[in-house]
N, CA, C and O of each residue as an XYZ file, in Angstrom:
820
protein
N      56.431    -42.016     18.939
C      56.338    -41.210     17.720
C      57.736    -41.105     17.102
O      58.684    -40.871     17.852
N      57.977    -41.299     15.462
C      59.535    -41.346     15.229
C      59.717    -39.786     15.276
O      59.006    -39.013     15.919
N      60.696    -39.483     14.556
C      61.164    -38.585     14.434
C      60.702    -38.075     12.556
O      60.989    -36.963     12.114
N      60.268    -38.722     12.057
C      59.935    -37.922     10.689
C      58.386    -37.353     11.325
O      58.071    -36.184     11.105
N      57.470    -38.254     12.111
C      56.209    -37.624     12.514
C      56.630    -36.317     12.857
O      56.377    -35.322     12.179
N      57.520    -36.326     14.316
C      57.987    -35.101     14.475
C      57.527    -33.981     13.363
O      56.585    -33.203     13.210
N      59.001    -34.427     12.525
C      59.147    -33.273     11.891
C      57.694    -32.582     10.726
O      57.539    -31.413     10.372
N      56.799    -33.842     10.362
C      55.524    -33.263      9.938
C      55.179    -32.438     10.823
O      55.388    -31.234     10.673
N      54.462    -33.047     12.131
C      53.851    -32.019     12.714
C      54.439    -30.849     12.656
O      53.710    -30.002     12.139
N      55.740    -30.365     13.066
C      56.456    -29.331     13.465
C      56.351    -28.441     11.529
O      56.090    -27.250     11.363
N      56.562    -29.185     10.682
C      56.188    -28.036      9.941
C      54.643    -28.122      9.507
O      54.504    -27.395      8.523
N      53.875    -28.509      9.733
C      52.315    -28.411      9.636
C      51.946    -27.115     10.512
O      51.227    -26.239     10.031
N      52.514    -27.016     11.943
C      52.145    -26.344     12.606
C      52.932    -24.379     12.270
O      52.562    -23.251     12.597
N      54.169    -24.969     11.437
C      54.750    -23.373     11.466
C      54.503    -23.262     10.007
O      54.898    -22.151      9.654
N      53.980    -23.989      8.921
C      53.312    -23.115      8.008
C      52.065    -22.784      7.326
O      51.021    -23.437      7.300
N      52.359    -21.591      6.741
C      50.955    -20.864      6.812
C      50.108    -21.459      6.532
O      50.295    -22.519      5.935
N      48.565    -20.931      6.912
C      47.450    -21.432      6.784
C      47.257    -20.221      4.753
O      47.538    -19.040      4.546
N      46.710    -21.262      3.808
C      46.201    -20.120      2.728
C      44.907    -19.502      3.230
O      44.342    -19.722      4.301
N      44.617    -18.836      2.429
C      43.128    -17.992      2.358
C      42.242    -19.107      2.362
O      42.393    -20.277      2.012
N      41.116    -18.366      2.921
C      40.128    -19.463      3.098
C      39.583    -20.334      4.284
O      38.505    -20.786      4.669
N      41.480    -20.326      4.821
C      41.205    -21.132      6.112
C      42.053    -20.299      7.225
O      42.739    -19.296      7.026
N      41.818    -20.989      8.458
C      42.511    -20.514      9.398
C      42.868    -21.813     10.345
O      42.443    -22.968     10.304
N      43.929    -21.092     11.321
C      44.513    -22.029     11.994
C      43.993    -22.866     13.036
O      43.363    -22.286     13.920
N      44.140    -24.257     13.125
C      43.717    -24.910     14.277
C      44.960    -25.565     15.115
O      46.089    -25.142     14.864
N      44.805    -26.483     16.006
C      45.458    -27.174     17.288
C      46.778    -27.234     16.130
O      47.672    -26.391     16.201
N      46.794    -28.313     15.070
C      47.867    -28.594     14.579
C      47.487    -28.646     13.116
O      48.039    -29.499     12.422
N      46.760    -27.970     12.668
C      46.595    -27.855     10.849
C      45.677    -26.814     10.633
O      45.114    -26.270     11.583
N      45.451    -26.444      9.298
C      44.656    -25.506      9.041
C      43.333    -25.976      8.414
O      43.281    -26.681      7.406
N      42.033    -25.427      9.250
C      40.828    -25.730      8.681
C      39.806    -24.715      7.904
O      39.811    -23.540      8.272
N      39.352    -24.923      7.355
C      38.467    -24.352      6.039
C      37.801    -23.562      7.001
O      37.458    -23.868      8.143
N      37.655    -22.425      6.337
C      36.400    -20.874      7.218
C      35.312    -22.044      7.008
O      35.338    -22.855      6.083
N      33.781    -21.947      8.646
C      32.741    -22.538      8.360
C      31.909    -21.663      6.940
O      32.365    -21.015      5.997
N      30.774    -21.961      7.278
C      29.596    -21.550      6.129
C      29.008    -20.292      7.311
O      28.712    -20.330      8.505
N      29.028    -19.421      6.458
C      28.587    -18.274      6.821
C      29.770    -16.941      7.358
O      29.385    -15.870      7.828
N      31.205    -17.310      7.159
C      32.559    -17.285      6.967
C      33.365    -16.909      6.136
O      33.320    -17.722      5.213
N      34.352    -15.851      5.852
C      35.281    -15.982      4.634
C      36.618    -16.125      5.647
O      36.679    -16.389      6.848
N      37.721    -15.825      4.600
C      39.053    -15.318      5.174
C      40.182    -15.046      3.718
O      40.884    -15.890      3.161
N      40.060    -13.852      3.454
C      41.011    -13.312      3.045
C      42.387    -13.065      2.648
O      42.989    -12.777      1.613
N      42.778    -13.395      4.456
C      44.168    -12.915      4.555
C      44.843    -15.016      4.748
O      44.103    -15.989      4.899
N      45.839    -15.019      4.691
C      47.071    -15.980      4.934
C      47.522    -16.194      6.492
O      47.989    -15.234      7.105
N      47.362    -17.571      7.173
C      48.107    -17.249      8.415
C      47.230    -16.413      9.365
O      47.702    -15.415      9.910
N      46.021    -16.788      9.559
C      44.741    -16.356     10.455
C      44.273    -17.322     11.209
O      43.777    -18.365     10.783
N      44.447    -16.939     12.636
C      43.802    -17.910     13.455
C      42.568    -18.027     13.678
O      42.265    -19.070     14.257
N      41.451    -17.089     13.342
C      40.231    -17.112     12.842
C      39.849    -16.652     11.596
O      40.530    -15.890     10.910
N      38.817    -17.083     11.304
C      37.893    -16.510      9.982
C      36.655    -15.449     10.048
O      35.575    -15.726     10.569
N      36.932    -14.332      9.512
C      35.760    -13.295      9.310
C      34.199    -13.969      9.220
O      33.747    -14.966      8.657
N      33.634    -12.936     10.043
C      32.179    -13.436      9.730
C      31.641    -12.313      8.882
O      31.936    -11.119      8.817
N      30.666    -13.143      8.186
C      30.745    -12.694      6.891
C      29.708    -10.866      7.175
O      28.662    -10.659      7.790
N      30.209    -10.340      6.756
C      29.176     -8.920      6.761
C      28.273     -8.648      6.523
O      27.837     -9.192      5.509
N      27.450     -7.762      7.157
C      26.155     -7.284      6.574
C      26.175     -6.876      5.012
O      27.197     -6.428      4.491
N      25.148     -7.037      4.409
C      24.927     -6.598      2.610
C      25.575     -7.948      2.167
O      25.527     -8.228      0.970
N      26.153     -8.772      3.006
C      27.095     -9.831      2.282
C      26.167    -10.861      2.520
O      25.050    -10.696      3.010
N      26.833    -12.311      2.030
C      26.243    -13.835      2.421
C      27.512    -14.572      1.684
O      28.216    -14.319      0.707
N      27.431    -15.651      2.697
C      28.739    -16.656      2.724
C      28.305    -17.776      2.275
O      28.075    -18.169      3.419
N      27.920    -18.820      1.517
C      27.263    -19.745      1.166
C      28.474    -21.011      0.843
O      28.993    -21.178     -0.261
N      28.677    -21.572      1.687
C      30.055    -22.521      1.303
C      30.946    -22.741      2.840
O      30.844    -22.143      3.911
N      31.591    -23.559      2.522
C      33.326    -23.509      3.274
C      34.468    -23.067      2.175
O      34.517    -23.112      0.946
N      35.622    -22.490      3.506
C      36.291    -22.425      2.712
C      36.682    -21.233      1.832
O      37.482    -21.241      0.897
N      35.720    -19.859      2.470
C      35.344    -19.050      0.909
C      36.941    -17.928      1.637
O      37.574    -17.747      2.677
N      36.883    -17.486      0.231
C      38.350    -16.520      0.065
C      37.344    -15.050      0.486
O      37.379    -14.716      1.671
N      36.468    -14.202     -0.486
C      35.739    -13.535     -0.037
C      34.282    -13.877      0.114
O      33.643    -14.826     -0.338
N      33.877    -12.742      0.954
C      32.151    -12.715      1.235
C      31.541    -12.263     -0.042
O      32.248    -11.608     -0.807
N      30.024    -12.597     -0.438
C      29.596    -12.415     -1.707
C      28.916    -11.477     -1.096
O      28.543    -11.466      0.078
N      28.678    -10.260     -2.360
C      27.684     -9.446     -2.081
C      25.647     -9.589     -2.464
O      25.080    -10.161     -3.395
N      25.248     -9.045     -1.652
C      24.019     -9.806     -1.932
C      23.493     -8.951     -2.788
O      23.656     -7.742     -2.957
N      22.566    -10.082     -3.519
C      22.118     -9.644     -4.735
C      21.295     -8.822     -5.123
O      20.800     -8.363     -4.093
N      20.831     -8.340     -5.999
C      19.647     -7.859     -6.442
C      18.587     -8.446     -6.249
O      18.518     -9.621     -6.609
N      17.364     -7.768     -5.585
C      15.902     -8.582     -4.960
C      16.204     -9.162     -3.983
O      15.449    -10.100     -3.729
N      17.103     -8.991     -3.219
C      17.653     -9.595     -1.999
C      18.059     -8.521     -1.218
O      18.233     -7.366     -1.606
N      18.232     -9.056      0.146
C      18.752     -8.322      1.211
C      19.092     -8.995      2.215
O      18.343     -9.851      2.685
N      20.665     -8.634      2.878
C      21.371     -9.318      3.781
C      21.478     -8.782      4.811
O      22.533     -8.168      4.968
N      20.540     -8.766      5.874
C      20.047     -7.768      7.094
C      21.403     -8.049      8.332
O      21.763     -7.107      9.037
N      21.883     -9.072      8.430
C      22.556     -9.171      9.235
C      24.202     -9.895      8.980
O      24.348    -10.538      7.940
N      25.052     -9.805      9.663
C      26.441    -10.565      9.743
C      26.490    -11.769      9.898
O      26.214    -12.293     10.977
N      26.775    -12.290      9.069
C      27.187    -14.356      9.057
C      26.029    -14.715      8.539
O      25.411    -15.325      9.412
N      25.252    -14.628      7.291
C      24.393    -14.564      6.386
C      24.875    -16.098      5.695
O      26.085    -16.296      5.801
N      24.180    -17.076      5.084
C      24.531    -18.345      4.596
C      23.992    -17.867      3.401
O      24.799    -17.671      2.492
N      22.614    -17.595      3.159
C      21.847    -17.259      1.726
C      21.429    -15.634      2.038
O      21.247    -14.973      3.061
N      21.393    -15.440      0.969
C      20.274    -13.721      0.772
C      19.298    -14.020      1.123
O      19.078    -15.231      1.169
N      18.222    -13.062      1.546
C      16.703    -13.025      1.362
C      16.059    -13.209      0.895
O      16.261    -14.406      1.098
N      14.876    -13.221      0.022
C      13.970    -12.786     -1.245
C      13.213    -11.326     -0.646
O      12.730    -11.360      0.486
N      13.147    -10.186     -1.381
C      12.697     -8.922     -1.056
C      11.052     -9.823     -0.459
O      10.381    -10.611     -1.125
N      10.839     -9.431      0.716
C       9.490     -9.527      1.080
C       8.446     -8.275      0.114
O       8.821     -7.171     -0.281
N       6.800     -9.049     -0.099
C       6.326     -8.341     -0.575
C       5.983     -6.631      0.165
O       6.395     -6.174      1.231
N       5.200     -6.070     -0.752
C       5.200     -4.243     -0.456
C       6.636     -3.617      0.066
O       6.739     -2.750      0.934
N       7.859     -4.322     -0.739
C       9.342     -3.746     -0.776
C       9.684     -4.132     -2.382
O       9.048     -4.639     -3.306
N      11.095     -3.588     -2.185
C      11.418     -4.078     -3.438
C      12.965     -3.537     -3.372
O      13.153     -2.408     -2.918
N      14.100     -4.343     -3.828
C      15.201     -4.146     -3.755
C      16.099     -4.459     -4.878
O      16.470     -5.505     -5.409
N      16.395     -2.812     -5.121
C      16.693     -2.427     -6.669
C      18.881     -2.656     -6.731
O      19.491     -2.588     -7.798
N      19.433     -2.850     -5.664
C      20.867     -2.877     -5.826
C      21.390     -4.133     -5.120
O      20.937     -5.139     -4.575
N      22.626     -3.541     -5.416
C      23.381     -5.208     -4.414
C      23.806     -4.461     -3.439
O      23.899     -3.235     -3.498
N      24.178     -5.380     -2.181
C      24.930     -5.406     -0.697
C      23.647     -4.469     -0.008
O      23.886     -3.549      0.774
N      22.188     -4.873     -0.445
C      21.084     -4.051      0.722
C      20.907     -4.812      1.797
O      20.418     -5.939      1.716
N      21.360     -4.166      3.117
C      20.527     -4.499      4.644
C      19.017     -4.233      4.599
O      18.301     -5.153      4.994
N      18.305     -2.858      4.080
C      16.964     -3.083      4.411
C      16.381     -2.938      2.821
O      16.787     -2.283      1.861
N      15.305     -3.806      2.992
C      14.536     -3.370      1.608
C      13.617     -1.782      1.464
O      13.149     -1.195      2.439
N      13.528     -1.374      0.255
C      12.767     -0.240      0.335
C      11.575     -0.368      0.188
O      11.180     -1.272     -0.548
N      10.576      0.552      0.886
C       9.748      0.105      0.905
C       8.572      0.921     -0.242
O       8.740      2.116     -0.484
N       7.286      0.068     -0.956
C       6.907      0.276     -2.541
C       6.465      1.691     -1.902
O       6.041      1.958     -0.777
N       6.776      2.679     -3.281
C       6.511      3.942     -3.160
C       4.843      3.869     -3.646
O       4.378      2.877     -4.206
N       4.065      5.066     -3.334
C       2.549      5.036     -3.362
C       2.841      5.219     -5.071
O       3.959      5.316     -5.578
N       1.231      5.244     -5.965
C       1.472      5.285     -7.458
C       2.200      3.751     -7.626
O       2.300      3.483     -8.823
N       2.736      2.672     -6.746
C       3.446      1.675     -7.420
C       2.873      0.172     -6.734
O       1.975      0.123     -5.894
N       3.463     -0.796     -7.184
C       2.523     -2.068     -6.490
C       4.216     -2.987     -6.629
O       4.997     -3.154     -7.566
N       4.210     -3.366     -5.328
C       5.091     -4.565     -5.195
C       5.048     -5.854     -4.918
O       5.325     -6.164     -3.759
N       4.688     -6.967     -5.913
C       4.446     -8.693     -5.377
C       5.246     -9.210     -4.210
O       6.160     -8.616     -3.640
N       4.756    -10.430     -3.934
C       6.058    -10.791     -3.456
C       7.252    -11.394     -3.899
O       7.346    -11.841     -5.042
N       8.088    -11.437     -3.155
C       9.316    -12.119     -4.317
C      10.149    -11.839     -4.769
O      10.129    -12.475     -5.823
N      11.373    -11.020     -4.741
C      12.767    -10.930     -5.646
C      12.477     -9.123     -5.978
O      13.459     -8.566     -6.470
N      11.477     -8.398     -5.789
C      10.897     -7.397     -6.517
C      12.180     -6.526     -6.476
O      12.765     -6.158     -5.458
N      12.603     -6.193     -8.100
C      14.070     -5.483     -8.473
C      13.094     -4.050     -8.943
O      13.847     -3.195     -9.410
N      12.087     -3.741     -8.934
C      11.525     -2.469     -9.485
C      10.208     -2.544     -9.180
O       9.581     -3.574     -9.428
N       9.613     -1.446     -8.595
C       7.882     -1.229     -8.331
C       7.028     -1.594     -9.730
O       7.411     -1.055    -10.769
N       6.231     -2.223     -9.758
C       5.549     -1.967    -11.128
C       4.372     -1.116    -10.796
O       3.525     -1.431     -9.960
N       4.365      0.460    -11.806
C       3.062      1.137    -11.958
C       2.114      0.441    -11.583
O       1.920     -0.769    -11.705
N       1.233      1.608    -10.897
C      -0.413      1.047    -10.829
C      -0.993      0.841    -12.464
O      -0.738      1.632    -13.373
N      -1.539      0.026    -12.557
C      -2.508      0.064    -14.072
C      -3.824      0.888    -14.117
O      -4.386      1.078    -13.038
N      -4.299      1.327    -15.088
C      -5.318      2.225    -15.465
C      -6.629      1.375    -14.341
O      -6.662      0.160    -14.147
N      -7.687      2.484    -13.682
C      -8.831      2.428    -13.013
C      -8.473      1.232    -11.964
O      -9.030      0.143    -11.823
N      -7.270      1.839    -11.218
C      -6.558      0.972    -10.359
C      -5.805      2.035     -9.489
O      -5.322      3.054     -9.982
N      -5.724      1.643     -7.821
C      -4.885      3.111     -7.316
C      -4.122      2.082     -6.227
O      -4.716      1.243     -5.550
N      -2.520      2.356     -6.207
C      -1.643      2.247     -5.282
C      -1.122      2.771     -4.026
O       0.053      3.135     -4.088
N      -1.817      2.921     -2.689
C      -1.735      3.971     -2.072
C      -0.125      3.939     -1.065
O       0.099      4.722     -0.142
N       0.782      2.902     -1.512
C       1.912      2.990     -0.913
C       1.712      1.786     -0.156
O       0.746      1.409      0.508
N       2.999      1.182     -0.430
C       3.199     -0.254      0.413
C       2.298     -1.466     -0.028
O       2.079     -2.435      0.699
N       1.913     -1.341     -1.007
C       1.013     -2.324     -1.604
C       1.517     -3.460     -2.677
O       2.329     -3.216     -3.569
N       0.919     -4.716     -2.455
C       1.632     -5.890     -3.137
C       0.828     -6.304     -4.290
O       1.251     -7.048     -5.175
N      -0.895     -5.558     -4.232
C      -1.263     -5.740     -5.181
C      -2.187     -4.685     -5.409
O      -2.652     -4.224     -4.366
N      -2.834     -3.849     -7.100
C      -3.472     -3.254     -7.242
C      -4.783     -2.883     -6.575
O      -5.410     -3.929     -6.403
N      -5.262     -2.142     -6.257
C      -6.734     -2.394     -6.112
C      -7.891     -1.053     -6.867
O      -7.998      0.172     -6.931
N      -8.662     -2.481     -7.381
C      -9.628     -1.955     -8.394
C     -10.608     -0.680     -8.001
O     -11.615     -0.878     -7.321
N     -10.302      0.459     -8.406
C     -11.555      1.552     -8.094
C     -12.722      1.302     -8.541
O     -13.097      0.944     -9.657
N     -13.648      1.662     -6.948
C     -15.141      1.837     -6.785
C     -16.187      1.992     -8.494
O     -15.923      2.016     -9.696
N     -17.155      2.047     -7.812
C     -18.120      2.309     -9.075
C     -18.385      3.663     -9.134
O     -18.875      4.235     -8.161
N     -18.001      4.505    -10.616
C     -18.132      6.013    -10.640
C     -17.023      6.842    -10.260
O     -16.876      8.050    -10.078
N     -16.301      5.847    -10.196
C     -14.841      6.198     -9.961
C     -13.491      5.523    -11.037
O     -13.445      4.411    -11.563
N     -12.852      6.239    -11.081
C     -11.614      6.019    -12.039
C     -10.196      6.759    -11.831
O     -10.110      7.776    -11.143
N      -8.932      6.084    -12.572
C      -7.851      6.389    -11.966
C      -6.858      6.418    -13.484
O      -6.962      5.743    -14.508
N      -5.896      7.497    -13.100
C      -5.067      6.907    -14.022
C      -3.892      6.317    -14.095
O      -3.526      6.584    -12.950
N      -2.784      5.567    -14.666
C      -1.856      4.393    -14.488
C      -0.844      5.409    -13.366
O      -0.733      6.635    -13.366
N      -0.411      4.735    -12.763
C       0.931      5.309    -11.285
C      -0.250      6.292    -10.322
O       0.156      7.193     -9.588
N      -1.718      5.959    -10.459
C      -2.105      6.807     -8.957
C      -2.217      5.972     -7.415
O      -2.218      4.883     -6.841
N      -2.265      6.743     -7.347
C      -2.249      6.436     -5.220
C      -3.622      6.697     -4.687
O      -4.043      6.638     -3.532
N      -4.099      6.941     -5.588
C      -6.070      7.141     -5.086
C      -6.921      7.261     -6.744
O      -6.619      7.565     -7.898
N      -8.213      6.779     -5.918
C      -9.096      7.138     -7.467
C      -9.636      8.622     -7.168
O      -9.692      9.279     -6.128
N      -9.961      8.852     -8.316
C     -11.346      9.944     -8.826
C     -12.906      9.880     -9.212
O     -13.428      9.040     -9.945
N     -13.525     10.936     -8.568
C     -14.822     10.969     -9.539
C     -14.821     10.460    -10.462
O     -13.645     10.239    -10.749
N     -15.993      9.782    -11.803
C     -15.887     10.081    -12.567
C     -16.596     11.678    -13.651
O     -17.465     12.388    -13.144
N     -16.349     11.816    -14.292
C     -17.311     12.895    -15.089
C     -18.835     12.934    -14.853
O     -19.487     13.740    -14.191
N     -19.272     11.765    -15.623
C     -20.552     10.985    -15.648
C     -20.823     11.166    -13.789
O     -21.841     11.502    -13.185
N     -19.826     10.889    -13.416
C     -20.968     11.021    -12.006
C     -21.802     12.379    -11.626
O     -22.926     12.450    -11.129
N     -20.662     13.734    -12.118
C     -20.822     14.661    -11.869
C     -22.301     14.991    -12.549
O     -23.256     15.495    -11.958
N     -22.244     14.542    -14.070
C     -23.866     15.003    -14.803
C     -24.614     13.894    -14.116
O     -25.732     14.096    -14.589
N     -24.716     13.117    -13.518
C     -25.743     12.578    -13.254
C     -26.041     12.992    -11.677
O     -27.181     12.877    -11.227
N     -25.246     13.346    -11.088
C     -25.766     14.506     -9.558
C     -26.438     15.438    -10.246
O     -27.648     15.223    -10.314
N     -26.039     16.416    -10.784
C     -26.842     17.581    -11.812
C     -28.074     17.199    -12.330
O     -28.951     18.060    -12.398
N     -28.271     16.224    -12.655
C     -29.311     15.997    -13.105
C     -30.163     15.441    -12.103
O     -31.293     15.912    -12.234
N     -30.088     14.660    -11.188
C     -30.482     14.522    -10.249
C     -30.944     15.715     -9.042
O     -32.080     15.603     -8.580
N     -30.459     16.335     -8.769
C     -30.284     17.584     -7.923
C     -31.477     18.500     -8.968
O     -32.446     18.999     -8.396
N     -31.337     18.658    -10.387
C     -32.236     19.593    -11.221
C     -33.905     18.915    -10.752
O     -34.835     19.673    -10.480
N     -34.004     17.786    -10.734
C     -34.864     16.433    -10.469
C     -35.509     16.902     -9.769
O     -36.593     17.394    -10.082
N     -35.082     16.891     -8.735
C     -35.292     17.189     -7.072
C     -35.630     18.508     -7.010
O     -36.211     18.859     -5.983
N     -35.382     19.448     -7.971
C     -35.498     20.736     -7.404
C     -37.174     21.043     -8.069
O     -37.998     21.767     -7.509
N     -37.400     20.319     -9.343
C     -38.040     20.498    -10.124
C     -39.241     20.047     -9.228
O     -40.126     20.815     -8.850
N     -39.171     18.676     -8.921
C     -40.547     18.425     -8.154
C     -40.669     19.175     -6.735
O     -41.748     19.301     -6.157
N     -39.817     19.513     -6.389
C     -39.895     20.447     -5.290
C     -40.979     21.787     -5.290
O     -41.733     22.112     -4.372
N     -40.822     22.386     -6.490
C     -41.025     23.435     -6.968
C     -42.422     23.408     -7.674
O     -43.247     24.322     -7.658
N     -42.552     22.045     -8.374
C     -44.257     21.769     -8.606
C     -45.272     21.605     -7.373
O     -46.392     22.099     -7.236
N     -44.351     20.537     -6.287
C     -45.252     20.487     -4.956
C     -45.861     21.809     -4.203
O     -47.037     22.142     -4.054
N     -44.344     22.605     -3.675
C     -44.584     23.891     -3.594
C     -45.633     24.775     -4.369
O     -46.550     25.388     -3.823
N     -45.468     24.760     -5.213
C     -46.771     25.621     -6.402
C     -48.120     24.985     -5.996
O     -48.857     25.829     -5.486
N     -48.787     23.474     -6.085
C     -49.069     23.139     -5.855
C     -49.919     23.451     -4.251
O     -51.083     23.839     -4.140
N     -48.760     23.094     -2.895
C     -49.826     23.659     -2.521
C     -49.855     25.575     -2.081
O     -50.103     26.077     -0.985
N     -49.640     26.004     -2.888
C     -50.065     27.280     -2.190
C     -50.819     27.295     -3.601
O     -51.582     28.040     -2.985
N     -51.129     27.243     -4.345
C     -53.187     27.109     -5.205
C     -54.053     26.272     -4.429
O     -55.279     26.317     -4.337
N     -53.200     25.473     -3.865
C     -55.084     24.901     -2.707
C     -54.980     26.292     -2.046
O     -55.823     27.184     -2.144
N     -53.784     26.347     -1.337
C     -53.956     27.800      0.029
C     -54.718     29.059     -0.401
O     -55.511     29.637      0.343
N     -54.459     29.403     -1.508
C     -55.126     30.432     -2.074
C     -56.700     30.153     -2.367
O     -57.593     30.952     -2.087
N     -56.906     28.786     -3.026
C     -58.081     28.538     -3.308
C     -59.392     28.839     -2.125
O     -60.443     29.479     -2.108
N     -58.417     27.740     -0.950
C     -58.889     27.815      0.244
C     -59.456     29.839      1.230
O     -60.519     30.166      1.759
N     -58.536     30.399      1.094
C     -58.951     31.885      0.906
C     -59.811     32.555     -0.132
O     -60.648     33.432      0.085
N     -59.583     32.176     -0.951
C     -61.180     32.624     -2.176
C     -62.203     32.034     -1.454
O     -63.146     32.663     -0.972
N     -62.064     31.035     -1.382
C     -63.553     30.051     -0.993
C     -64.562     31.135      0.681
O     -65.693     31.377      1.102
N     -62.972     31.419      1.025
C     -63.229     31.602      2.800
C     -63.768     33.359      2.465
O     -64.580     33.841      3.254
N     -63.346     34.083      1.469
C     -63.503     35.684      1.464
C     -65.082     35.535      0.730
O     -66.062     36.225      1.012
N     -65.007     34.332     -0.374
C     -66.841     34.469     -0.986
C     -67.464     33.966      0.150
O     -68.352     34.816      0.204
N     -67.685     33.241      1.099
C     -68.728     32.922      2.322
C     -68.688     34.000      2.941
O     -69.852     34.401      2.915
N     -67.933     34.894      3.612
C     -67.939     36.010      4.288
C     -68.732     37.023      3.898
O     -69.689     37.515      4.495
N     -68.065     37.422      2.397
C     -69.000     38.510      1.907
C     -70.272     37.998      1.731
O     -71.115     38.846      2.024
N     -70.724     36.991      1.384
C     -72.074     36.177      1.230
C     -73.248     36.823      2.513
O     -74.367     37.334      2.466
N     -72.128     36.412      3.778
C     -73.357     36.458      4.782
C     -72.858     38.161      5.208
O     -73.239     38.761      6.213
N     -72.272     38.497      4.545
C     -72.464     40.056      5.222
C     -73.142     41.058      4.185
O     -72.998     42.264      4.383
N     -74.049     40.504      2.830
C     -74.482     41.298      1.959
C     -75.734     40.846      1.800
O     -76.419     41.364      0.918
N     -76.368     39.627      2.747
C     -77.975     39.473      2.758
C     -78.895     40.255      3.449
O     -78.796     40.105      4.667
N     -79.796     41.073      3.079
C     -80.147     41.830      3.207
C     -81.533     41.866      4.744
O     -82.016     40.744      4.897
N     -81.867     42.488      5.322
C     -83.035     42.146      6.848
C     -83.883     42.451      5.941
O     -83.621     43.095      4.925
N     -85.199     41.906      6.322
C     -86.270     42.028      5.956
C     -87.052     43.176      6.199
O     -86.809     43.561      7.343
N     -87.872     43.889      5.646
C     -88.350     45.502      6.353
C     -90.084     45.228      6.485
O     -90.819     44.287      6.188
N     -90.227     46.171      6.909
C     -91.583     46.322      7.644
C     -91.694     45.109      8.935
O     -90.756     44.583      9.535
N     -93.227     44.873      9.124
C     -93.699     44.264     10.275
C     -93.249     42.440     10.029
O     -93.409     41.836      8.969
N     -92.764     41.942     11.108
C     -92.272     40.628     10.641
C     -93.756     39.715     11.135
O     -94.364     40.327     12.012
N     -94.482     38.262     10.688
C     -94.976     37.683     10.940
C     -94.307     36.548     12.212
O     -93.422     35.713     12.022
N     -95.065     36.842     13.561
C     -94.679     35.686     14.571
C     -95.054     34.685     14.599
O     -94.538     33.688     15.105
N     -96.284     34.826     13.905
C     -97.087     33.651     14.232
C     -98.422     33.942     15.397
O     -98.621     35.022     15.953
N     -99.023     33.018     15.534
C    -100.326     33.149     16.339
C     -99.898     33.063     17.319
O    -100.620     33.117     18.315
C-alpha cells in the first residue's frame, strides 16, 4: 500500500460522517430504510420512532405520519392506512380512534367519521350504515332506530279491533246464557202450574 493510500484512509477514517449517515469499519454509510440520523459523526443511526416512518436511505429526519394513517411502532418504512370502524384525524398517531356511535367509518385513510344518514343507525364501530327495520325510522347521526308514529296508530287500532270483537263475542254469549235460563224457568213453571184432575179417576176394567 503507498503512502498516499495511507493517507486517504487515515483521513476517511478521522472525518466526520454528515447527517444521514453513520460510521463504518473505514467510511461512512447511509442510515438503512426505516432509519434517520440527525446528528454529524454517529456511529449508529436512530430508529425511526413511533408516530414516525422512515421511507428511504440516508434520511436526515424521521417523517411524521400522516393523516389517515398510523405508525404503531419504531422503525416504520411506510404509514398504515386507518383500518376500517377507526378513523385517524391527526399526524404522528400510534393508535387509530375508534368510529364514535351516531358515525360510520369505511375502510381506508378515514380522516373524519361520516354521519349516519337519515332511516339509518350507527351503533359505534361501524364501517357501514345499516338500514332500519320496517316501522321503524331514524334520524341522520343516530346509534339506534325508532318506532315509527304510524306504527303506534296502527297498534291502537288494532288493539280497539280486538277489543271490539271481544266485546261482541262476550255479549253474544251471555244472550244464549240468558236465553238458555228463560227457556229453563218457562219449563219449570209449566210443569209446576198443571193442574190434578178431581173427582173419581177412571182405571179401567
Amino acid at each position: 500500500m503507498t503512502s498516499s493510500d495511507n493517507r486517504n484512509e487515515a483521513s476517511c477514517k478521522e472525518s466526520n460522517c454528515s447527517k444521514g449517515k453513520c460510521l463504518s469499519i473505514d467510511n461512512c454509510k447511509e442510515c438503512e430504510n426505516g432509519h434517520y440520523n440527525s446528528l454529524e459523526n454517529q456511529e449508529n443511526c436512530f430508529l425511526c420512532p413511533e408516530g414516525h416512518f422512515c421511507n428511504g436511505t440516508g434520511l436526515v429526519n424521521a417523517t411524521r405520519c400522516i393523516v389517515g394513517h398510523y405508525c404503531p411502532q419504531a422503525g416504520m418504512v411506510l404509514p398504515k392506512p386507518c383500518p376500517s370502524k377507526t378513523f385517524c384525524p391527526q399526524r404522528n398517531m400510534t393508535t387509530p380512534f375508534l368510529c364514535p356511535p351516531g358515525y360510520f367509518c369505511p375502510n381506508g385513510r378515514v380522516i373524519n367519521p361520516e354521519k349516519c344518514p337519515l332511516d339509518y343507525y350507527c351503533p359505534g364501530e361501524t364501517d357501514f350504515p345499516i338500514p332500519c327495520s320496517i316501522m321503524k325510522y331514524s334520524e341522520t347521526g343516530s346509534s339506534s332506530c325508532k318506532m315509527a308514529p304510524i306504527f303506534y296508530i296502527i297498534l291502537i287500532v288494532v288493539l280497539a279491533f280486538i277489543t271490539l270483537i271481544s266485546l261482541i263475542i262476550l255479549k253474544y254469549i251471555r244472550n244464549r246464557s240468558s236465553k238458555r235460563e228463560s227457556v229453563a224457568d218457562v219449563q219449570e213453571t209449566t210443569s209446576l202450574t198443571i193442574p190434578e184432575p178431581e173427582g173419581p179417576q177412571y182405571s179401567g176394567l
